[in-house]
PDB file of N, CA, C, O and CB in Angstrom:
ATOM      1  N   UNK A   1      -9.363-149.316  39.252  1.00  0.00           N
ATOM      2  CA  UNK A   1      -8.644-148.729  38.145  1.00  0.00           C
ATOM      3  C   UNK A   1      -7.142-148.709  38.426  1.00  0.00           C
ATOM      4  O   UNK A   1      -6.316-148.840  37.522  1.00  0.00           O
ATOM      5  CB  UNK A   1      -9.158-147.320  37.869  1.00  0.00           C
ATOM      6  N   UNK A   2      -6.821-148.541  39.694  1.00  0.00           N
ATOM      7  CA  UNK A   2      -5.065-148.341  39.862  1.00  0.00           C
ATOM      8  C   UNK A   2      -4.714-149.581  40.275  1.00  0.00           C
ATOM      9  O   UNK A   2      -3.589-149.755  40.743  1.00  0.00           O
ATOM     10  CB  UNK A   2      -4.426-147.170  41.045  1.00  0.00           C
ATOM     11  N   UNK A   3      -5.693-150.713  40.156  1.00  0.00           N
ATOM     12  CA  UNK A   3      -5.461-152.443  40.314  1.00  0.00           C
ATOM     13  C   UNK A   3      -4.817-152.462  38.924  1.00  0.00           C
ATOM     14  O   UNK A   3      -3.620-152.705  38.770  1.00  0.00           O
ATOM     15  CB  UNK A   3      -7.080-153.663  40.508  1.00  0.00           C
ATOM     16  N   UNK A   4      -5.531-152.237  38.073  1.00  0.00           N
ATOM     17  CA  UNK A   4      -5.324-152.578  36.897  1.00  0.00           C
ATOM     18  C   UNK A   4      -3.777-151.799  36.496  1.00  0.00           C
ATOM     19  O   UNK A   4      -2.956-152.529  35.941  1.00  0.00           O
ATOM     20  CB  UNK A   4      -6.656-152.181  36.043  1.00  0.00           C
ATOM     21  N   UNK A   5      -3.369-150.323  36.770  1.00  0.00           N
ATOM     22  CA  UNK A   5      -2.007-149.988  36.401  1.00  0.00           C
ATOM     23  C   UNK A   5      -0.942-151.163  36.843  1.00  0.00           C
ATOM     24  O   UNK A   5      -0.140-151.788  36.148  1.00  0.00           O
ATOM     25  CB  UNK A   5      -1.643-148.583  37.094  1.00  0.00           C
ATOM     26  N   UNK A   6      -1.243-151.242  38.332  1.00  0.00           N
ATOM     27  CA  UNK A   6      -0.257-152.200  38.820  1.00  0.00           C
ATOM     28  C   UNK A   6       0.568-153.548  38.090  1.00  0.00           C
ATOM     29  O   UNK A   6       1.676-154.067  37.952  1.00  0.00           O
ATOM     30  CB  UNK A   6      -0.934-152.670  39.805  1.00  0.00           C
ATOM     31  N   UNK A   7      -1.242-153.705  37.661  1.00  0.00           N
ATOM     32  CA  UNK A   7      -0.850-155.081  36.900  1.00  0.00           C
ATOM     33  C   UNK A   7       0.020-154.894  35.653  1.00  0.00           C
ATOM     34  O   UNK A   7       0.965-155.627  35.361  1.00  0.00           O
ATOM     35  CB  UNK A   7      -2.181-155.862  36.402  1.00  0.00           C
ATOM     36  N   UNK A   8      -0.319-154.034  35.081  1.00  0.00           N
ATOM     37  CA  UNK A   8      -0.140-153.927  33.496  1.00  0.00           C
ATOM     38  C   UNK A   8       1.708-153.287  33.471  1.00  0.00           C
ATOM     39  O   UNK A   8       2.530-153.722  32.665  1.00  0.00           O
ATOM     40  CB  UNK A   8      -1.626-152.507  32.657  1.00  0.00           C
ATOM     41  N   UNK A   9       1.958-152.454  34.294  1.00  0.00           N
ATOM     42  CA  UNK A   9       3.168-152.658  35.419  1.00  0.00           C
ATOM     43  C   UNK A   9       4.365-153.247  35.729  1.00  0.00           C
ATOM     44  O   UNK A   9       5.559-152.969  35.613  1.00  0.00           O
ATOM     45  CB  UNK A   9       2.859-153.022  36.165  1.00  0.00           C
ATOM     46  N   UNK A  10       3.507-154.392  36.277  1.00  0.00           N
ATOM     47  CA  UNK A  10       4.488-155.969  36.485  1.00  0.00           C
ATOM     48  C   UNK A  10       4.003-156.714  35.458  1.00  0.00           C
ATOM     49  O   UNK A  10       4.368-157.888  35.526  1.00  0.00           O
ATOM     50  CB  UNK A  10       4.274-156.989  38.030  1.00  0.00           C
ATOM     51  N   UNK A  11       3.206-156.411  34.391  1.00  0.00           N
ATOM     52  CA  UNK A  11       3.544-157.013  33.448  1.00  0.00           C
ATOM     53  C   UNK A  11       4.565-156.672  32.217  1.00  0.00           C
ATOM     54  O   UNK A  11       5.155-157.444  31.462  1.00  0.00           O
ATOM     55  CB  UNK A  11       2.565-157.220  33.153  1.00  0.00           C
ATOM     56  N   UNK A  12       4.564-155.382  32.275  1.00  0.00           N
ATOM     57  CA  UNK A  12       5.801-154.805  31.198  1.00  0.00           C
ATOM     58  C   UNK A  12       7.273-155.321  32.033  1.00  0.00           C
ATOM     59  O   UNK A  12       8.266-155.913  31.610  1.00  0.00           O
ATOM     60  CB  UNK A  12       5.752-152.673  31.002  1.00  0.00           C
ATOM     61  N   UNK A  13       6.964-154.882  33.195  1.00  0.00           N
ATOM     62  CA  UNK A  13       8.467-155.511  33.984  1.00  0.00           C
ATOM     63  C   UNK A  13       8.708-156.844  33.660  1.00  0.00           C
ATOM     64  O   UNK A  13       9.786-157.203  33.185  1.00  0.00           O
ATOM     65  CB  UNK A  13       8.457-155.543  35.687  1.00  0.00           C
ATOM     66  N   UNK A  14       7.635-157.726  33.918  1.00  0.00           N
ATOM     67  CA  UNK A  14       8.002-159.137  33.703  1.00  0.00           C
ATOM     68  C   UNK A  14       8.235-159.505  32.208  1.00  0.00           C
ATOM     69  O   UNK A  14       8.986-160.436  31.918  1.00  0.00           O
ATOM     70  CB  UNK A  14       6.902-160.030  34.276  1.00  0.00           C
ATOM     71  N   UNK A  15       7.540-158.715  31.187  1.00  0.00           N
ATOM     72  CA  UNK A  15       7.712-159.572  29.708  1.00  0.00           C
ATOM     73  C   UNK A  15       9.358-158.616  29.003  1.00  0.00           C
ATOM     74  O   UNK A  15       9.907-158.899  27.938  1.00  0.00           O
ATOM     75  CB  UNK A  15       5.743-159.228  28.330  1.00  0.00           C
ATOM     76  N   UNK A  16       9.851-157.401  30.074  1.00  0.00           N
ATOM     77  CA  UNK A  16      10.825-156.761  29.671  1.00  0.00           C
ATOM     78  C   UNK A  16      11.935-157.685  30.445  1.00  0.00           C
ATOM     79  O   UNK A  16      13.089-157.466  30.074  1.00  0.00           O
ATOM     80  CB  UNK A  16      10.705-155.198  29.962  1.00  0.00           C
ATOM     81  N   UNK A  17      11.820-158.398  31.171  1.00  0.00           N
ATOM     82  CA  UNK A  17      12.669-159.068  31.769  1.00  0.00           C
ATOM     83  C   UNK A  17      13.123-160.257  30.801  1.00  0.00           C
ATOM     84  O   UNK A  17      14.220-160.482  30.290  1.00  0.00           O
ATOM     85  CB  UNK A  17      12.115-159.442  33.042  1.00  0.00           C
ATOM     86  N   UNK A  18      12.220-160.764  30.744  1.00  0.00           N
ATOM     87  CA  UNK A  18      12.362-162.247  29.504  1.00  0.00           C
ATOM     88  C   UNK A  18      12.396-161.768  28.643  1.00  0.00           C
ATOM     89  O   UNK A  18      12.199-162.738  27.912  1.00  0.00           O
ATOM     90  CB  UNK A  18      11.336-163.396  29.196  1.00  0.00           C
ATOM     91  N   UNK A  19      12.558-160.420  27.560  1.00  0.00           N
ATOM     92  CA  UNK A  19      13.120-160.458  26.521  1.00  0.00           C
ATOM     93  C   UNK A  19      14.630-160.225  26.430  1.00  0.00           C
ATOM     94  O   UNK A  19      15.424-160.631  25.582  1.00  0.00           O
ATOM     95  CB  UNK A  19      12.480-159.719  25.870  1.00  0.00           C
ATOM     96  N   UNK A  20      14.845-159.407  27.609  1.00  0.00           N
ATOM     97  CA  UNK A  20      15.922-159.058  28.027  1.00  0.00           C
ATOM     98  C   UNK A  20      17.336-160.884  28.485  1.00  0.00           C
ATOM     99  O   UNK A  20      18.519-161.202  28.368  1.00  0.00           O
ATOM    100  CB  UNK A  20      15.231-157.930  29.449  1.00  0.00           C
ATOM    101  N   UNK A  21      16.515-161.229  28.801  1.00  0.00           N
ATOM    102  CA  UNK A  21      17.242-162.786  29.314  1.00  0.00           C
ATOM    103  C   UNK A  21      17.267-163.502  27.753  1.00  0.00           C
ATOM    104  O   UNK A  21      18.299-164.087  27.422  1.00  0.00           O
ATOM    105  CB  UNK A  21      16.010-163.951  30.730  1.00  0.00           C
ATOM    106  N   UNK A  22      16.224-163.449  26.900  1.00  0.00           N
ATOM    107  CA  UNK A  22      16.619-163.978  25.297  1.00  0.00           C
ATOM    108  C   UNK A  22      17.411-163.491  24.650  1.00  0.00           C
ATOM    109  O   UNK A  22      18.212-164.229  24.079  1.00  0.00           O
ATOM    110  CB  UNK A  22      15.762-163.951  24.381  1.00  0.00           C
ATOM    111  N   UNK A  23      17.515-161.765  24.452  1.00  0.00           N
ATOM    112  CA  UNK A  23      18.183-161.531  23.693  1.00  0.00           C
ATOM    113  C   UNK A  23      20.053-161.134  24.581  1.00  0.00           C
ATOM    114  O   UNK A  23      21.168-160.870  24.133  1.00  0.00           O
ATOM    115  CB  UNK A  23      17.254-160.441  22.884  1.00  0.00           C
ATOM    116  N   UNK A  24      19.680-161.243  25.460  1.00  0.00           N
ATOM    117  CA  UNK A  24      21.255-161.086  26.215  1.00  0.00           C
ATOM    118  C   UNK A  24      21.601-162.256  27.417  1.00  0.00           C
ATOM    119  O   UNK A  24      21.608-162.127  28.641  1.00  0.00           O
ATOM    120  CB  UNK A  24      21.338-159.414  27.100  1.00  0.00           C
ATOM    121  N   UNK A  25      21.873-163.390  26.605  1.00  0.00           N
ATOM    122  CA  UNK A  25      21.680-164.771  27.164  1.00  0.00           C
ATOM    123  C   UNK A  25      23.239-164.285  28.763  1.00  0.00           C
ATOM    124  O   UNK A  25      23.860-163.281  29.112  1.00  0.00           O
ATOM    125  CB  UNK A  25      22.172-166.507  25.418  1.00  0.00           C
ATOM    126  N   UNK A  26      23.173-165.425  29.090  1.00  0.00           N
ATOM    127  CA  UNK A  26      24.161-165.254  30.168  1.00  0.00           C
ATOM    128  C   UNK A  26      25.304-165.876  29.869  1.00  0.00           C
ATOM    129  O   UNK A  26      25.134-166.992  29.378  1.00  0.00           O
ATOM    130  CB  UNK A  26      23.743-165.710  31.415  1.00  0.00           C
ATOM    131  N   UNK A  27      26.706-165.438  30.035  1.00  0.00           N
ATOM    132  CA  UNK A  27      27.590-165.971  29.122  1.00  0.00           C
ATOM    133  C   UNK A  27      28.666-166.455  30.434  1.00  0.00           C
ATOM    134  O   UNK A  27      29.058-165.987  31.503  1.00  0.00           O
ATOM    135  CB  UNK A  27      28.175-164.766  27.810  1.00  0.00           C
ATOM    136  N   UNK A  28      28.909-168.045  29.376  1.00  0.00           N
ATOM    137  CA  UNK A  28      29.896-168.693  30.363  1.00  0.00           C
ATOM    138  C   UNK A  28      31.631-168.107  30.729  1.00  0.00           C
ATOM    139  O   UNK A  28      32.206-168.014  29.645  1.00  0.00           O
ATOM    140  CB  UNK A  28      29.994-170.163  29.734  1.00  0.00           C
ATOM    141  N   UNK A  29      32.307-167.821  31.562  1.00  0.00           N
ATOM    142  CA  UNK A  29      33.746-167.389  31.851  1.00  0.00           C
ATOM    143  C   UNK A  29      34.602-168.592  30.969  1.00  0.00           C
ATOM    144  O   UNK A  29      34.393-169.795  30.812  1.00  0.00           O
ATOM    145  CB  UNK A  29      34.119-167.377  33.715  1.00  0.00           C
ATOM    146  N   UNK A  30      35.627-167.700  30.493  1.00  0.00           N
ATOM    147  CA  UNK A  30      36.407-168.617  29.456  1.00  0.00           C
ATOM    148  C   UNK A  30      37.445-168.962  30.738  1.00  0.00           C
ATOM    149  O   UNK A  30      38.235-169.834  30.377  1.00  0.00           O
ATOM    150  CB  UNK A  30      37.183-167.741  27.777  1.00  0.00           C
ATOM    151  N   UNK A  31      37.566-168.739  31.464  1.00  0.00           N
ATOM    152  CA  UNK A  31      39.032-168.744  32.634  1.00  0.00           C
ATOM    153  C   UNK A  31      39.480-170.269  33.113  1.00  0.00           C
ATOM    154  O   UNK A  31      38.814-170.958  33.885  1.00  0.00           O
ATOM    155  CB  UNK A  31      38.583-167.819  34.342  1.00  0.00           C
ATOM    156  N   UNK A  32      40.491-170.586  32.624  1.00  0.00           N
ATOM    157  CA  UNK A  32      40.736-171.379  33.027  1.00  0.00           C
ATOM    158  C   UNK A  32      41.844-171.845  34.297  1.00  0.00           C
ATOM    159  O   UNK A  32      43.070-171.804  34.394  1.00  0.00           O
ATOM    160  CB  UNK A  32      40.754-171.655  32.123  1.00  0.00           C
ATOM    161  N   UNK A  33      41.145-172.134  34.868  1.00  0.00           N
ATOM    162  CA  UNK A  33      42.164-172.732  36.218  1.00  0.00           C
ATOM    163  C   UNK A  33      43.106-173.920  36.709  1.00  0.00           C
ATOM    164  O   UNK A  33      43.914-174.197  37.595  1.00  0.00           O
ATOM    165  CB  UNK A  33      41.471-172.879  37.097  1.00  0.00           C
ATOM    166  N   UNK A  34      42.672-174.293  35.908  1.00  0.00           N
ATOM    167  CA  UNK A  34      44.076-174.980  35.486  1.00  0.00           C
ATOM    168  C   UNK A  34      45.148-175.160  35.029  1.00  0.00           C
ATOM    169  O   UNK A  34      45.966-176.058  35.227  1.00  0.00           O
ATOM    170  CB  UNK A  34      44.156-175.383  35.211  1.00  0.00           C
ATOM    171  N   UNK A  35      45.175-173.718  33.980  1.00  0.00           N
ATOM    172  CA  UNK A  35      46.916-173.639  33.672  1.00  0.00           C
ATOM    173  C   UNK A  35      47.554-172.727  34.826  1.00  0.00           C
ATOM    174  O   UNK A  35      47.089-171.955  35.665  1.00  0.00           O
ATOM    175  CB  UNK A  35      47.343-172.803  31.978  1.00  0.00           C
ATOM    176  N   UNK A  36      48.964-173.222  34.443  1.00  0.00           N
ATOM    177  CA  UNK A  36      50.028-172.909  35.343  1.00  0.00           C
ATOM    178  C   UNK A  36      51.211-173.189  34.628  1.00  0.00           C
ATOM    179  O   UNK A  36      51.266-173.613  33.474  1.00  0.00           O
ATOM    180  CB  UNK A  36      49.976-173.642  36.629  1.00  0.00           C
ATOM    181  N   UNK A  37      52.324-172.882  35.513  1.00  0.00           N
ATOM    182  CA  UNK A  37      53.793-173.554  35.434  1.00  0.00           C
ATOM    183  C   UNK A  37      54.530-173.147  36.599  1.00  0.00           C
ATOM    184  O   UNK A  37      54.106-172.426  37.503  1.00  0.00           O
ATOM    185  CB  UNK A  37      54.666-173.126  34.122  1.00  0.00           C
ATOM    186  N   UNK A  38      55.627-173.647  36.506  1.00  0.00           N
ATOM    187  CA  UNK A  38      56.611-174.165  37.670  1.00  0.00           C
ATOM    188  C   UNK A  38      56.568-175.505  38.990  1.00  0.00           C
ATOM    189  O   UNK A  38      56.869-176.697  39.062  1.00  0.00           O
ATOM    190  CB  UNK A  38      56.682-172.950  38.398  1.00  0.00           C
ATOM    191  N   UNK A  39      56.203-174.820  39.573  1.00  0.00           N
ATOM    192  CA  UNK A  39      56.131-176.456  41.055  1.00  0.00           C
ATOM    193  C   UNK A  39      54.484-176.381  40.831  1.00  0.00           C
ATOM    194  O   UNK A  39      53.942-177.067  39.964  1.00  0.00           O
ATOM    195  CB  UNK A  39      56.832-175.993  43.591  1.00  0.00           C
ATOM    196  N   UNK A  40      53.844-175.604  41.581  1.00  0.00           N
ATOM    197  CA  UNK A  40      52.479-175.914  41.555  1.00  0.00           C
ATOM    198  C   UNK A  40      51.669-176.124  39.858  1.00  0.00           C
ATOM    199  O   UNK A  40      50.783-175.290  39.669  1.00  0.00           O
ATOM    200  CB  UNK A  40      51.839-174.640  42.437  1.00  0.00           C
ATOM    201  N   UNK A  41      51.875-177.022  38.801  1.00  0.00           N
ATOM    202  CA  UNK A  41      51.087-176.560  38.031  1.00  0.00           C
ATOM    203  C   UNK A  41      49.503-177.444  37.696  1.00  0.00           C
ATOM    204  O   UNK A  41      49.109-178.608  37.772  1.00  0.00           O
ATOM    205  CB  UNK A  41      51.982-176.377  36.943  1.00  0.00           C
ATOM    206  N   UNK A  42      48.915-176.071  37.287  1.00  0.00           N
ATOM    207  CA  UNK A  42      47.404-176.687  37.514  1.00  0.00           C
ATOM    208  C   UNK A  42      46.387-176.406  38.920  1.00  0.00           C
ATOM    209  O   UNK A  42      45.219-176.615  39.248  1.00  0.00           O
ATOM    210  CB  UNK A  42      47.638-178.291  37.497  1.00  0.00           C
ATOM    211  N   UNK A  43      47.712-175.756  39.541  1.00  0.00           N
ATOM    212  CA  UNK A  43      46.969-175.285  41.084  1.00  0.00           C
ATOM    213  C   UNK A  43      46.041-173.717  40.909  1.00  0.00           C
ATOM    214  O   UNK A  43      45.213-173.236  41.682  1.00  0.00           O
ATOM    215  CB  UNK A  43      48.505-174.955  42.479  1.00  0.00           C
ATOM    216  N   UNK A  44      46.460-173.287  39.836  1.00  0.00           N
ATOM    217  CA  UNK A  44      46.087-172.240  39.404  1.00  0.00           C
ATOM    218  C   UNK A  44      46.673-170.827  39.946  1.00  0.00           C
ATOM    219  O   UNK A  44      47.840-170.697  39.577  1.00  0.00           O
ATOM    220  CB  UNK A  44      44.872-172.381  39.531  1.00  0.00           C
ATOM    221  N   UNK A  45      46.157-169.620  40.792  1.00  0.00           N
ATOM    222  CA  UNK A  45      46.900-169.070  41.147  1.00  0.00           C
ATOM    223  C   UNK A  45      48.684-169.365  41.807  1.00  0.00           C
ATOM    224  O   UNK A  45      48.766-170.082  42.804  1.00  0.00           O
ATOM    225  CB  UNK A  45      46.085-168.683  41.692  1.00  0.00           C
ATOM    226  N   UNK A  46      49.841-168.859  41.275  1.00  0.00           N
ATOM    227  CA  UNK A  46      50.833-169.284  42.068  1.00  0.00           C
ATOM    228  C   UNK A  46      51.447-167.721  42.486  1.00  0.00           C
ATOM    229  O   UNK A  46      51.919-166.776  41.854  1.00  0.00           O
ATOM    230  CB  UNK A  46      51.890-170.412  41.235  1.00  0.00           C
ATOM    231  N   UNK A  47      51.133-168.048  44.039  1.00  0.00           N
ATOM    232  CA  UNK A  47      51.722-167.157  44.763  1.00  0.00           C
ATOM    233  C   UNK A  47      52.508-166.521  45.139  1.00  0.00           C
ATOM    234  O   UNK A  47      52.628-165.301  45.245  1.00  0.00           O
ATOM    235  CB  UNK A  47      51.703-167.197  45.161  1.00  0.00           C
ATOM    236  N   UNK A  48      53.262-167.545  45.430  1.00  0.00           N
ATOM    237  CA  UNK A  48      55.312-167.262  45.393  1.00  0.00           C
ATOM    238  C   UNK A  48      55.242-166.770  44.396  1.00  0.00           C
ATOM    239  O   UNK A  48      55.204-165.554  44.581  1.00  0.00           O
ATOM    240  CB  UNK A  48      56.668-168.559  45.312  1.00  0.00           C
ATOM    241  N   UNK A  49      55.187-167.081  43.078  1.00  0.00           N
ATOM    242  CA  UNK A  49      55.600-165.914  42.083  1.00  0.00           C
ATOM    243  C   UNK A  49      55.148-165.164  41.948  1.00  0.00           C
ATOM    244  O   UNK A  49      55.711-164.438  41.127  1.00  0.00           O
ATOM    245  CB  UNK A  49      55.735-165.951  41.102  1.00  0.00           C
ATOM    246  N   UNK A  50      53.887-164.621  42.498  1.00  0.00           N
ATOM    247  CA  UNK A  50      53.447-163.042  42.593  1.00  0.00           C
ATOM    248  C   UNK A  50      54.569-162.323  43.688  1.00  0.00           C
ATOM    249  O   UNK A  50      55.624-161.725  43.475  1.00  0.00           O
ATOM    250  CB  UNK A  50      51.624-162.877  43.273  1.00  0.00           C
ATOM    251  N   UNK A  51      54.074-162.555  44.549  1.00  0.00           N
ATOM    252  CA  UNK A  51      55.575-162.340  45.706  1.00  0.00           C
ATOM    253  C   UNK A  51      56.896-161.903  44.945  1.00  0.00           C
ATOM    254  O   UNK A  51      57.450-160.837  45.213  1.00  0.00           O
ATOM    255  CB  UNK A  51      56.104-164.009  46.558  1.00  0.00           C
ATOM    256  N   UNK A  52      57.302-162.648  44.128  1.00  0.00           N
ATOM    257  CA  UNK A  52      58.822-162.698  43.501  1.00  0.00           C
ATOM    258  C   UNK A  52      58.843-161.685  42.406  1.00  0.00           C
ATOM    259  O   UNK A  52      59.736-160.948  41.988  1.00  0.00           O
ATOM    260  CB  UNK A  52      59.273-164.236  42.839  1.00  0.00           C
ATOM    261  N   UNK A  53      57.462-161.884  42.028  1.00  0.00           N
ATOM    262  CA  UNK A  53      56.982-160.484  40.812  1.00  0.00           C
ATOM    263  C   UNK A  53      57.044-159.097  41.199  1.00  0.00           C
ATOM    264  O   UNK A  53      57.329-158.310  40.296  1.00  0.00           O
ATOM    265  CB  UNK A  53      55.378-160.504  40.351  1.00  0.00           C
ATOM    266  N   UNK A  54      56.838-158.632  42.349  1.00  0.00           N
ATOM    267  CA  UNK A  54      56.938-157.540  42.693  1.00  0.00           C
ATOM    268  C   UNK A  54      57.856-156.741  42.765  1.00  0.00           C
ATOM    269  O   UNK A  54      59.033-157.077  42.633  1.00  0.00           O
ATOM    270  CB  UNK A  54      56.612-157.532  43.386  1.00  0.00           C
ATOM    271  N   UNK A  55      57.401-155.351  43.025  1.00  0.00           N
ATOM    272  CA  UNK A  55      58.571-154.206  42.431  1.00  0.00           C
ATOM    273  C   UNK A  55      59.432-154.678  43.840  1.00  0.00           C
ATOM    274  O   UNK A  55      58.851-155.248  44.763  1.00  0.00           O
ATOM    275  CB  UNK A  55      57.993-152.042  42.229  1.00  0.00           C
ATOM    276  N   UNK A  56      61.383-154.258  43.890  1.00  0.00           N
ATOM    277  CA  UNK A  56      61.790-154.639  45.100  1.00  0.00           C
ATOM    278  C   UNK A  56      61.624-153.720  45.647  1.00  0.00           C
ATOM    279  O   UNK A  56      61.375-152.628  45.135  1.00  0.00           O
ATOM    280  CB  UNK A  56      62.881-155.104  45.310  1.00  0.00           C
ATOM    281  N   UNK A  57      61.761-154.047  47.222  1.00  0.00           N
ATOM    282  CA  UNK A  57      61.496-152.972  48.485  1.00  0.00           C
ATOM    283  C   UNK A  57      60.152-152.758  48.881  1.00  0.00           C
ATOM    284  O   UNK A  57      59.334-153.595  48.498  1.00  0.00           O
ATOM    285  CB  UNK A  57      61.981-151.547  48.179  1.00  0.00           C
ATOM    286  N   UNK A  58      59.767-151.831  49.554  1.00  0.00           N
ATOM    287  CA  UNK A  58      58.388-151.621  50.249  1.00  0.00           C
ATOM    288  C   UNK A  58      58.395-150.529  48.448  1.00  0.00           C
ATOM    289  O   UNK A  58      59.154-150.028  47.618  1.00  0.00           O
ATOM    290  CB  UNK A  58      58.262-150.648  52.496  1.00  0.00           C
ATOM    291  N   UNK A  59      56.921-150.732  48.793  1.00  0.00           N
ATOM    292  CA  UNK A  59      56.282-149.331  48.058  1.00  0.00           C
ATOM    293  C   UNK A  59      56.202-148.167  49.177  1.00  0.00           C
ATOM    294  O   UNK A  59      56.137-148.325  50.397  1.00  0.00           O
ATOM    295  CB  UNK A  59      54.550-149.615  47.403  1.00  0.00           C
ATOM    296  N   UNK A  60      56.223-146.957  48.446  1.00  0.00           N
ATOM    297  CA  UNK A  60      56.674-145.644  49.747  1.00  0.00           C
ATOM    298  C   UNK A  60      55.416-145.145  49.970  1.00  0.00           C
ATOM    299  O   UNK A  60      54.626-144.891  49.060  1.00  0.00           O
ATOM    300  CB  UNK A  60      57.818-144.157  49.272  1.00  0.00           C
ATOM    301  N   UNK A  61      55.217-145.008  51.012  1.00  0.00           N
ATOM    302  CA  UNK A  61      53.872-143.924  51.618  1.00  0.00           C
ATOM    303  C   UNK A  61      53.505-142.926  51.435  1.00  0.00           C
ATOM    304  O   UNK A  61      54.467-142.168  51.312  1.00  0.00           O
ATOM    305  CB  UNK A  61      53.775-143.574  52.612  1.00  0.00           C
ATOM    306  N   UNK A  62      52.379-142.320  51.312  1.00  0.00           N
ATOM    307  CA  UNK A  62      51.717-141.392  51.484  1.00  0.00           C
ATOM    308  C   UNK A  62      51.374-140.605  52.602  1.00  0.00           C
ATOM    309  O   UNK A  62      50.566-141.202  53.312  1.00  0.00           O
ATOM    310  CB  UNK A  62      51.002-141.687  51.096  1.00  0.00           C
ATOM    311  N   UNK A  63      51.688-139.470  53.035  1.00  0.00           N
ATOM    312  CA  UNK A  63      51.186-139.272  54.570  1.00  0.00           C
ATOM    313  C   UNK A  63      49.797-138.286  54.226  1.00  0.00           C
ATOM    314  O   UNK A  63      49.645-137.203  53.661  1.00  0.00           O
ATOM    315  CB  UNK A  63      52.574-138.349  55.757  1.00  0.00           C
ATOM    316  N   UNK A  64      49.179-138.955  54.671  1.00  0.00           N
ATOM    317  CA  UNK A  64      47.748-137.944  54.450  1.00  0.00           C
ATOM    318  C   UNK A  64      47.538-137.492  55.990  1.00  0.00           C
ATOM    319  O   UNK A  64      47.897-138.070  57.016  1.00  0.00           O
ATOM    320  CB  UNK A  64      46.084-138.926  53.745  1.00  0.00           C
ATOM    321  N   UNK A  65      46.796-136.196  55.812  1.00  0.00           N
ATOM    322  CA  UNK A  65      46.413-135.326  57.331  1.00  0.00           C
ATOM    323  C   UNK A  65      45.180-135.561  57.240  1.00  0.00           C
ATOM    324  O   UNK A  65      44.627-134.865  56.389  1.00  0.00           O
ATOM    325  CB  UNK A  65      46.699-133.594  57.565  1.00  0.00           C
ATOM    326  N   UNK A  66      44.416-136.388  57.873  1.00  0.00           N
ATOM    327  CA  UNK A  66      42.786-137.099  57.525  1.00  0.00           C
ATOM    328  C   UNK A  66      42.441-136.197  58.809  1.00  0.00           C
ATOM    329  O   UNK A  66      42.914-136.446  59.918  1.00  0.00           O
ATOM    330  CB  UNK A  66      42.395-139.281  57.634  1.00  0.00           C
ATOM    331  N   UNK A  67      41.351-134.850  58.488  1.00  0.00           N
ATOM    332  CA  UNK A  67      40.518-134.538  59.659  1.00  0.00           C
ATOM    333  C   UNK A  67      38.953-134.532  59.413  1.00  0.00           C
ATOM    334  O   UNK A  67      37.976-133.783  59.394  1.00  0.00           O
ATOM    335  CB  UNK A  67      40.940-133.176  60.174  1.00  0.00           C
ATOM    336  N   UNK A  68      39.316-135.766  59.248  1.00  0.00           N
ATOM    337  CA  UNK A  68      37.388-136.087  58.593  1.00  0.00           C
ATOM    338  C   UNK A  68      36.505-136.075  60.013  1.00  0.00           C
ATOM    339  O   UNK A  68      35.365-135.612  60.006  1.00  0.00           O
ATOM    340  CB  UNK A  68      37.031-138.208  57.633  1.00  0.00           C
ATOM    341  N   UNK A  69      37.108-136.618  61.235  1.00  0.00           N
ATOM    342  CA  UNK A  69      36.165-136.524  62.376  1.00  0.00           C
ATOM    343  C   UNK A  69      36.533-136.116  63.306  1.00  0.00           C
ATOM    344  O   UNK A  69      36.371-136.635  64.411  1.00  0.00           O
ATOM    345  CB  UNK A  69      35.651-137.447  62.767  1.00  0.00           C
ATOM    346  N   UNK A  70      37.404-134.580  62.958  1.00  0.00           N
ATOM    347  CA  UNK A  70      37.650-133.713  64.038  1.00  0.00           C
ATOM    348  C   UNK A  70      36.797-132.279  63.742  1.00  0.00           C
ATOM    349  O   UNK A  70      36.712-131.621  62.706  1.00  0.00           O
ATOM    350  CB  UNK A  70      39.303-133.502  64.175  1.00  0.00           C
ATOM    351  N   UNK A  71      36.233-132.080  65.007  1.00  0.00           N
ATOM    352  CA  UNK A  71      34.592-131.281  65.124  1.00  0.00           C
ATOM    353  C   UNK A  71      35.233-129.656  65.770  1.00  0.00           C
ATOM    354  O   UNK A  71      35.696-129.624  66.911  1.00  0.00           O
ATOM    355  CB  UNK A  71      33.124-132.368  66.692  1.00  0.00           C
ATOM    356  N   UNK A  72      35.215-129.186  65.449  1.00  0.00           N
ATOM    357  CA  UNK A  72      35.378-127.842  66.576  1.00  0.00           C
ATOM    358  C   UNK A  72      34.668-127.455  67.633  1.00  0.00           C
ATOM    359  O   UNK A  72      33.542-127.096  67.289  1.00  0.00           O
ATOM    360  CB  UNK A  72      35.280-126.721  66.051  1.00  0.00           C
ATOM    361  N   UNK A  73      34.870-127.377  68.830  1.00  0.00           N
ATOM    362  CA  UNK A  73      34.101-126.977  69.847  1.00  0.00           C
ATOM    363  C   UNK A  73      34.088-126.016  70.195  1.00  0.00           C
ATOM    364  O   UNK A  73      35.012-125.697  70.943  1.00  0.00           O
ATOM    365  CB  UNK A  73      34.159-127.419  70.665  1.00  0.00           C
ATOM    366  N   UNK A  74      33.039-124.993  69.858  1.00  0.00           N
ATOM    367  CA  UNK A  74      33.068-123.227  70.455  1.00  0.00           C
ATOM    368  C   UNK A  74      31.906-123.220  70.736  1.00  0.00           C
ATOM    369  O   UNK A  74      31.391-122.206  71.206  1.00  0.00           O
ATOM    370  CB  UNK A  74      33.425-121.819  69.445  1.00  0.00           C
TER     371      UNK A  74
END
């Protein structure tokens, strides 16, 4: 008798799976990697100009007091 739940089971799993894959097909990425501009184009990411994009100077720190693995001993 609990043969039979099992089955009936992995069968809702399995026929919920394939309706699930029909009605919510898998969808292709529109991204294309090949545009660009400047020196590299078509290389896709361009680096140097992320680099050049950035805010100037360092970004400023945070000082955090982390005592996540300090234990007290008494």
């Amino acid at each position: 008798m609990r043969a039979h739940r099992i089955i009936f089971v992995l069968a809702a799993l399995l026929i919920g799976l394939g309706a699930k894959q029909y009605f919510y097909p898998q969808t292709v990425a529109l991204a294309d990697i090949n545009v660009g501009t400047g020196i590299n184009v078509g290389a896709g990411i361009n680096v140097l100009q992320m680099e050049l994009d950035r805010p100037g100077g360092t970004l400023p720190l945070q000082k955090i007091h982390d005592m996540t693995l300090v234990f007290d001993e008494e």
